[in-house]
N, C-alpha and C positions, 0 to 999 in steps of 0.2 A: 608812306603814310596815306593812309586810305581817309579823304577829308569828310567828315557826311554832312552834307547840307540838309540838315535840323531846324525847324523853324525858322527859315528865310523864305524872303521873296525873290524870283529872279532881279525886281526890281530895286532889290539893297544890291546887289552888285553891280548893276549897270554904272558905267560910266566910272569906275572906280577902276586908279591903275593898279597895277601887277609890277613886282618887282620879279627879278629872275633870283637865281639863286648866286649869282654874283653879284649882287644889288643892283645889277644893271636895268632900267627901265625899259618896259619891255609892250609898254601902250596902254592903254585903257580896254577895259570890257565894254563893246560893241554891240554884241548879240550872245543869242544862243542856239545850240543845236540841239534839238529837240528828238527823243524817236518814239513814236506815235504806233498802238494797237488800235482794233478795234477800239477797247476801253479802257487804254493805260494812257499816260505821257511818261517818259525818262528821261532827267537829265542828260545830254551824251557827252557834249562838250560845250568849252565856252571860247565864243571867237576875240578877239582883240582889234580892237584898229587903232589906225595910226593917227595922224593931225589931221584937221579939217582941209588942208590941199589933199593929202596923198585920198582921203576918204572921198575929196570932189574930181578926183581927178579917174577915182576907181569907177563914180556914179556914171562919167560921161561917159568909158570906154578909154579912155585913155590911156591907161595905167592898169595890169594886170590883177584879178581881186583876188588878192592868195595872203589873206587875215593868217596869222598863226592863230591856233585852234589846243585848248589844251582840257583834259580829264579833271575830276574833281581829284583824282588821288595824287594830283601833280601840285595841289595846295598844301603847304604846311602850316599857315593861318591865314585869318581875313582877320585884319582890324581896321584900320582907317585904311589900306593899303590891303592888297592880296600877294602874301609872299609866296613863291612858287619854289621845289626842290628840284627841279630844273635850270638848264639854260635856254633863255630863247632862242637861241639857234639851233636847236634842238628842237625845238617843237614841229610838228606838221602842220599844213597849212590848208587854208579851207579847197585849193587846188591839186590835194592829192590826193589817192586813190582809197576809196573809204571815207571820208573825213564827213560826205553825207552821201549816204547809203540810199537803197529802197527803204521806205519809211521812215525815213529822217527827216526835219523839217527845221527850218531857222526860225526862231521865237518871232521874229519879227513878222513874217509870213502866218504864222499860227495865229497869231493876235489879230489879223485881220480876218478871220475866219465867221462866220455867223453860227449864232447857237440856234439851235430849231427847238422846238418843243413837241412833245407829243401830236400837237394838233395840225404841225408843220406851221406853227409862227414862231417868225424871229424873237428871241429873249433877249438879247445882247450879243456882246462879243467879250472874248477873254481878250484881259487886257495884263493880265498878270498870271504870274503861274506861283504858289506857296508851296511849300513842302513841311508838314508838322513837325511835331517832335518825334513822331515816329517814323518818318522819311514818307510817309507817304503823301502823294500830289492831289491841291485842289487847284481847281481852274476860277479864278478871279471872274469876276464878270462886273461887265460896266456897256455905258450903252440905253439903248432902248427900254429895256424893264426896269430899271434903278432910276433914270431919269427921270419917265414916266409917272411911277410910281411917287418919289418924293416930291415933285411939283405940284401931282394933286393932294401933295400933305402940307406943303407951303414951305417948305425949308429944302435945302440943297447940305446936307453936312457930309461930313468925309467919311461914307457908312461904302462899303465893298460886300458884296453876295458872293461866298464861297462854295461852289459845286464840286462834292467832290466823284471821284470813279465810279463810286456803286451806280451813280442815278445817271449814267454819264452809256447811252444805249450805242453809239458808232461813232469814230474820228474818222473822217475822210477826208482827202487834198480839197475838198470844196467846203465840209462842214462841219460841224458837231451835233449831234440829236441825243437830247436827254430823254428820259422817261417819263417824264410828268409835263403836266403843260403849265402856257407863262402864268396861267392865273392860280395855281399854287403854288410856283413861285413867289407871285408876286403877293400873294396875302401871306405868307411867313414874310415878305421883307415890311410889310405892314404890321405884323404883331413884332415885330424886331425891334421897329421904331417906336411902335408906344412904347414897348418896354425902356429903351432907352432915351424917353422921350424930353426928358428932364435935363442927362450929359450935354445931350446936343443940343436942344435950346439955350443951356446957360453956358453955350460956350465962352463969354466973355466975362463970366466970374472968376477970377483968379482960380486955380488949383481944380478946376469942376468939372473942363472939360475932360475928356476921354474918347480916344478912338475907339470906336465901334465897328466890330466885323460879323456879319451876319452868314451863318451857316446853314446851310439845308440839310437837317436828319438824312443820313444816307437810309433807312428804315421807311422815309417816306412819310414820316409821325410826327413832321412839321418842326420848330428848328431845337440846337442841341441848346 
């Protein structure tokens, strides 16, 4: 069964265990592996870890860092739990040959990456990665232009700027450079917020509030 991650975030599965296909527990989702074009991202796999010693003991060097590592098509549901049609002793491990490639990258390492803008200033950093309903990836951003941006409007609410591929100009191991610079950016995440300016204000009206996520026209015609 081929699973397709449809409207998630890498960040609904983090930290969520995995059962094997013999109900046997088989750890928690840790990370992810990422493989990176000029101007794509693709799921590749998702790594597993184990308890907080074996994880601190992998940190120091102590302990060999060989996470089992497994494909989306090795899922047969996610619900509270990810059931897998595997056994984990089966799976490969993030220490064997492939498992990351040239142009593969671990989420964790992606996420620390700087966004550049056309003008060569920093926008943020992805902090998240989505995939819509049509499978295809937008880069989460958070950081410096979202900050920025809603302190000088006086509120901090739970609002995310989604970028997606079109506007998205080079992935390299040091950075990201979109096409447009931070100040059109950052004025669609200003007309985002008045629009939504009411949700998020009255977040403490029963029934009122709503999460807001702000998207950048990949057209460049300001937001969808």
């Amino acid at each position: 069964m081929d699973y397709k991650c449809c409207g998630t975030r890498f960040s609904d599965l983090m930290k969520k265990s995995v059962i094997d296909s013999t109900g046997k527990n088989a750890g928690k989702v840790n990370d992810f592996i990422i493989s990176y074009t000029p101007n794509n991202v693709t799921l590749k796999s998702i790594v597993l870890g184990g308890g907080r010693i074996e994880e601190f003991l992998e940190s120091i060097g102590l302990r060999s860092d060989d996470d089992p590592v497994f494909q989306m098509d090795c899922i047969s549901q996610i619900k509270d739990v990810i059931e897998l049609v595997t056994e984990v002793d089966k799976l490969k491990t993030t220490l064997d040959e492939g498992t990351i490639g040239e142009g593969d990258m671990r989420l964790s390492k992606f996420s620390k990456l700087p966004i550049i803008d056309s003008d060569g200033m920093k926008a943020g950093n992805v902090i998240d990665a989505w995939f819509d309903n049509s499978g295809a990836p937008w880069l989460v951003v958070g950081g410096g232009l979202l900050e920025e941006t809603l302190e000088r409007l006086g509120v901090q609410p739970d609002i995310d700027l989604l970028i997606p591929m079109a506007i998205v100009e080079n992935i390299s191991e040091k950075e990201i450079k979109i096409k447009y610079t931070k100040f059109q950016l950052q004025s669609t995440c200003e007309e985002e917020f008045d629009k939504y300016k009411r949700e998020v204000t009255s977040q403490y009206e029963p029934g009122d509030y709503r999460h807001a996520s702000l998207k950048y026209s990949p057209n460049g015609q300001g937001p969808m």
